[in-house]
N, C-alpha and C positions, 0 to 999 in steps of 0.2 A: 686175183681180183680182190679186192680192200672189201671187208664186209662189214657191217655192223657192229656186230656181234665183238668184234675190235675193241668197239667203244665201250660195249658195255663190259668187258672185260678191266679195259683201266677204270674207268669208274668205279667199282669195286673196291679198286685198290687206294683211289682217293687219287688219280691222277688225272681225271676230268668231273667236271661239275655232275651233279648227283644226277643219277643215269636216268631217275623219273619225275622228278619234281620241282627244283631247287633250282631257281636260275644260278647263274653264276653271279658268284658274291654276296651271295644271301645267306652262306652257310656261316657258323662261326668261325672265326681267325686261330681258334684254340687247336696246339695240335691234337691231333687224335691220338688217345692213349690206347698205347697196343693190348690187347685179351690176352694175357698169360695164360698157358697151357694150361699150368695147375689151378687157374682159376675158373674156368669154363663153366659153364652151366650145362651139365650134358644133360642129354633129356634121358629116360628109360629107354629101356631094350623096346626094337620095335615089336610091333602086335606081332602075335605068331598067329590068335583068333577072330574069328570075324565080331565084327564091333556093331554090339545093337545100337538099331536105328540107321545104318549104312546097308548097301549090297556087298556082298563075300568078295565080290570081283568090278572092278570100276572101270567101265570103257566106256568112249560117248562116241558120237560123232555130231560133225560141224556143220554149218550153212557155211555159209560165204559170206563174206562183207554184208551185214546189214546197215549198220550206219557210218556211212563214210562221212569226210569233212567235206563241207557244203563252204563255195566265197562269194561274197559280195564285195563291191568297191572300198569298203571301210575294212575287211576282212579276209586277208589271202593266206586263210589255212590250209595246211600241209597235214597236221593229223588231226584227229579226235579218238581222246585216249581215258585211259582211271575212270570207267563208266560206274556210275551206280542205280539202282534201280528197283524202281517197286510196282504189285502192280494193286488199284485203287479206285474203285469206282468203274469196274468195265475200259480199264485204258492203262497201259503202261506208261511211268510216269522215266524219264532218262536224264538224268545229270554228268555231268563229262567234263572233264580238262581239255582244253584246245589249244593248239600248239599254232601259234601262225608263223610265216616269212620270216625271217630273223629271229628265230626262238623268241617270240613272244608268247607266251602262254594265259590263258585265260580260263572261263566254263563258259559249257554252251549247254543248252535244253533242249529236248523233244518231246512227244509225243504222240503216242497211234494208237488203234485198237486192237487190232492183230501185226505180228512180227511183219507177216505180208508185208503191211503199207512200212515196215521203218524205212526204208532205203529213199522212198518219197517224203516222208516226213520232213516239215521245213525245220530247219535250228532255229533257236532263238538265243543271241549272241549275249551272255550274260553281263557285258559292261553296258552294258544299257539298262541293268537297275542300280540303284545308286547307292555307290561304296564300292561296286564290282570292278570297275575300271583301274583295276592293279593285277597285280601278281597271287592267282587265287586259282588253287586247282584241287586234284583228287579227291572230289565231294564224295559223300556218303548221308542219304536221304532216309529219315524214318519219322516215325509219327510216337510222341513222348505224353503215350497215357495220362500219365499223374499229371501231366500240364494240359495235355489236349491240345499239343500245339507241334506243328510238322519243325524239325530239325534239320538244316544245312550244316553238317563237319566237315572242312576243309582246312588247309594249310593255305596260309600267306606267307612264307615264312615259319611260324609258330602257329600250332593249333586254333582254328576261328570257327564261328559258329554262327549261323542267323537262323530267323523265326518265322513261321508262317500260317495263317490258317489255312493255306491253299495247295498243294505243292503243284500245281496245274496251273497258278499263276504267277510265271517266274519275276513280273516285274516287283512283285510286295514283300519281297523278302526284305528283312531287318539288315539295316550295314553290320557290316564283319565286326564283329566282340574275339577278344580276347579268351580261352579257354583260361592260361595262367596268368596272373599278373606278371609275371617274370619268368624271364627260361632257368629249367631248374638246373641246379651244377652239373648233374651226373651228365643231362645234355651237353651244354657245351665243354666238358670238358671228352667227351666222347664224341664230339663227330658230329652234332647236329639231330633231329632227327625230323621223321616224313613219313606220310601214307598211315593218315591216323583215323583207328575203330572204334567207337561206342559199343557197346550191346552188356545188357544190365541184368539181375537176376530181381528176385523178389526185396534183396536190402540193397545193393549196390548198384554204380554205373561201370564199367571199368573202360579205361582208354588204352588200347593195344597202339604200338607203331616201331618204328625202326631206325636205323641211321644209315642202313650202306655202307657198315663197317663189321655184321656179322653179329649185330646186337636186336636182341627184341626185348621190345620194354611193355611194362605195365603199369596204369595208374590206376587209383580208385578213385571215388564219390558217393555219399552215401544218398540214396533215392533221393528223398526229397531237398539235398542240395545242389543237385543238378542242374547246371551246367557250370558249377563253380563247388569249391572245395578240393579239387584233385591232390593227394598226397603224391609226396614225392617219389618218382617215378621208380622200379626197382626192374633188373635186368631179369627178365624170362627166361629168356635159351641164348646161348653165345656160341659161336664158332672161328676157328682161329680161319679158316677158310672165308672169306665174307661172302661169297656169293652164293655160301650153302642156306646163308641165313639173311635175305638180303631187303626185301620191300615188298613193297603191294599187300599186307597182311590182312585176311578176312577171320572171325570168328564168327562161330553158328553155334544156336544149340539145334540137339537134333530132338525130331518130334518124335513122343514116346518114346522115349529113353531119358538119363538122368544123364547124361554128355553131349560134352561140347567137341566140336572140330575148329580146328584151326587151320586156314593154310597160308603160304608163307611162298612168295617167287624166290627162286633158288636158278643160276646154272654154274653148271661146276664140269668137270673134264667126264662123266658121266652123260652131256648131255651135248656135248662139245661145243660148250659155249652160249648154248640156245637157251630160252627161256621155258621155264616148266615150276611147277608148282607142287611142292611136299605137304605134308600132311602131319598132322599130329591130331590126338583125342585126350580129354580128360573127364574128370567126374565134378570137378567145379572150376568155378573160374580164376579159381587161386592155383589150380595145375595140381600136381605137376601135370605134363603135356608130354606125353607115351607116343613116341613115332610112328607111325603110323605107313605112310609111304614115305620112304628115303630116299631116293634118285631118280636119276630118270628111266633107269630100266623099270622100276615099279613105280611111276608116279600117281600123283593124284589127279594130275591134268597133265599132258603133254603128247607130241607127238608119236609118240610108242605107243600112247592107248587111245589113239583121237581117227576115228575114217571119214574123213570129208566127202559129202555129198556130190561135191563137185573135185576139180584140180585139188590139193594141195596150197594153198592158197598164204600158207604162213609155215615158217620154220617153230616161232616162238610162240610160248602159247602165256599171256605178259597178262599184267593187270588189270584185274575185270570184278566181278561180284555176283552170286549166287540168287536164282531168283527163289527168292522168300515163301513159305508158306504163308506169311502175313506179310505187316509193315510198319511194326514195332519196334520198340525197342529191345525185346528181346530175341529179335534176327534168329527166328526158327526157320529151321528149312526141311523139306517132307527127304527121307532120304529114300525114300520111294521113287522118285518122283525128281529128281537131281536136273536141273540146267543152269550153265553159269554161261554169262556175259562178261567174255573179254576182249584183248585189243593182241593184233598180229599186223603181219605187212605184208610183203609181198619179200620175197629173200631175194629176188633178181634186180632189188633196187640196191644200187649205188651208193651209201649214206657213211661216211665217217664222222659226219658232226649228228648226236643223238637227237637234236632237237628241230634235224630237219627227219628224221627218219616217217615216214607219209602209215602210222597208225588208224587200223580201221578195227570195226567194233563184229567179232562175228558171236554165234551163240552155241554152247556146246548142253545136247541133248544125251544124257543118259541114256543107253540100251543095253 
């Protein structure tokens, strides 16, 4: 039986369109220059000890599908995926890429007060505020202190960004702005890149993302030039494997402690194929970035350490986001107190084209 996990395997490799984000033909024309062995950015030796601000030992377990894709006559989605999320005022606030009929991709919005109601919770289709009506996905929602004003990051293409006083009223967001004036070299002459992170310390902003080709990258901005000034981008961690080091990237810092986590979707022959999520920690946000969980036998999120409340319900455990101790900009998370929101499917489905693959949103509880 033809699985998935097919697709996302040549993706990887650069022989299908980019496995999470990137319609087809949006990536640059440039070829992708190969990671020489001798060039790699290898991260340190993983932890041997337990890491203040985490638990010794990370296992969760899952719900089930809480936010599935919802259609109407204008709108015949197949998934809803790249969630982000905060919660604000007694209500969880959810932004999300939406995949419809034809790989048309989009975001879509929710909103509930307890997890209970999300699975009822209506969508609210985001081309219906204006500038949305293109190719805009993998949001990431936080609220920018020194401005006082709630932030949209997302990709069209190239990093975008819009403004809000509200983030509960998805119609008043700002049209899509440019993060760079221009894509910088090292991008396109590598591959493109997708699935881009904010989260800022007391002087800087820094912008985490990927290509799909085994690269993660870093940019900075200093505070108060936020949401412009980004230096040019410089390679984090490289892997001659690409799908050890692959997309969906989140950074945290953790509360009480002076570290940050990073995690990073990865599958590799370790997981057989499936999706699962590594780990790395550091003491700033300039790295280095010390391994942390390496595969999938020890992950940071995956089916080895995940026991669903109900069935089984997903092989892959794909791109999601950490729910916050705040909803800052400096994406603290209690490691107490650990749950992450991400996107899986149903493995009995049928799918060799990635972008009909029918993505649902379930929620994984630390114990």
């Amino acid at each position: 039986m033809k699985r998935a996990s097919w697709s996302l395997r040549l993706a990887a490799l650069g022989l299908l369109p980019a496995a999470c984000l990137t319609p087809p033909g949006a990536r640059p024309n440039a070829a992708v220059s190969p990671a020489p062995a001798a060039a790699l950015v290898v991260p340190p030796k993983a932890v041997a000890t337990p890491v203040p601000g985490l638990p010794a030992r990370i296992a969760w377990t899952s719900t089930g599908p809480v936010i599935l894709p919802k259609r109407d006559p204008a709108h015949d989605l197949v998934a809803v995926k790249d969630p982000t999320v905060v919660r604000f005022n007694g209500r969880w606030y959810v932004y999300a890429s939406s995949v419809a009929r034809g790989g048309i991709y989009g975001m879509v919005y929710t909103s509930f007060a307890d997890w209970k109601d999300a699975p009822s919770a209506p969508l609210y289709y985001m081309d219906q505020t204006r500038g949305f009506k293109t190719y805009v996905a993998a949001p990431q929602l936080f609220y920018f202190s020194p401005q006082k004003k709630w932030y949209l990051v997302y990709q069209s293409g190239p990093p975008m960004f819009s403004v809000a006083d509200d983030p509960g009223d998805p119609k008043k967001w700002s049209e899509p702005a440019p993060l760079f004036a221009k894509t910088p070299e090292i991008v396109e002459k590598n591959g493109g890149w997708l699935d881009f992170w904010v989260i800022c310390d007391g002087q800087s902003c820094y912008l985490f993302f990927s290509n799909d080709h085994g690269r993660w990258y870093q940019s900075k901005t200093a505070l108060a030039r936020f949401p412009y000034g980004w230096s040019n981008p410089i390679v984090v961690l490289e892997d001659a494997e690409a799908g050890r080091v692959f997309e969906a990237c989140n950074v945290y810092k953790l509360a009480g402690s002076h570290r940050y986590l990073a995690l990073i979707e990865a599958f590799d022959g370790s997981s057989g194929g499936k999706r699962y999520f590594r780990s790395w920690t550091a003491t700033s946000l300039e790295g280095p970035w010390t391994v942390l969980h390496d595969d999938a036998k020890t992950p940071f999120a995956g089916t080895g350490n995940i026991t669903f409340e109900g069935p089984a319900w997903t092989q892959d455990i794909s791109h999601g986001e950490m729910i916050r101790a705040g909803y800052d900009e400096t994406m603290e998370v209690d490691g107490t107190k650990l749950q992450y929101l991400y996107q899986g499917f149903d493995a009995a489905v049928q799918a060799s084209d990635y972008n009909a693959i029918p993505w649902q949103l379930g929620l994984l509880t630390i114990r």
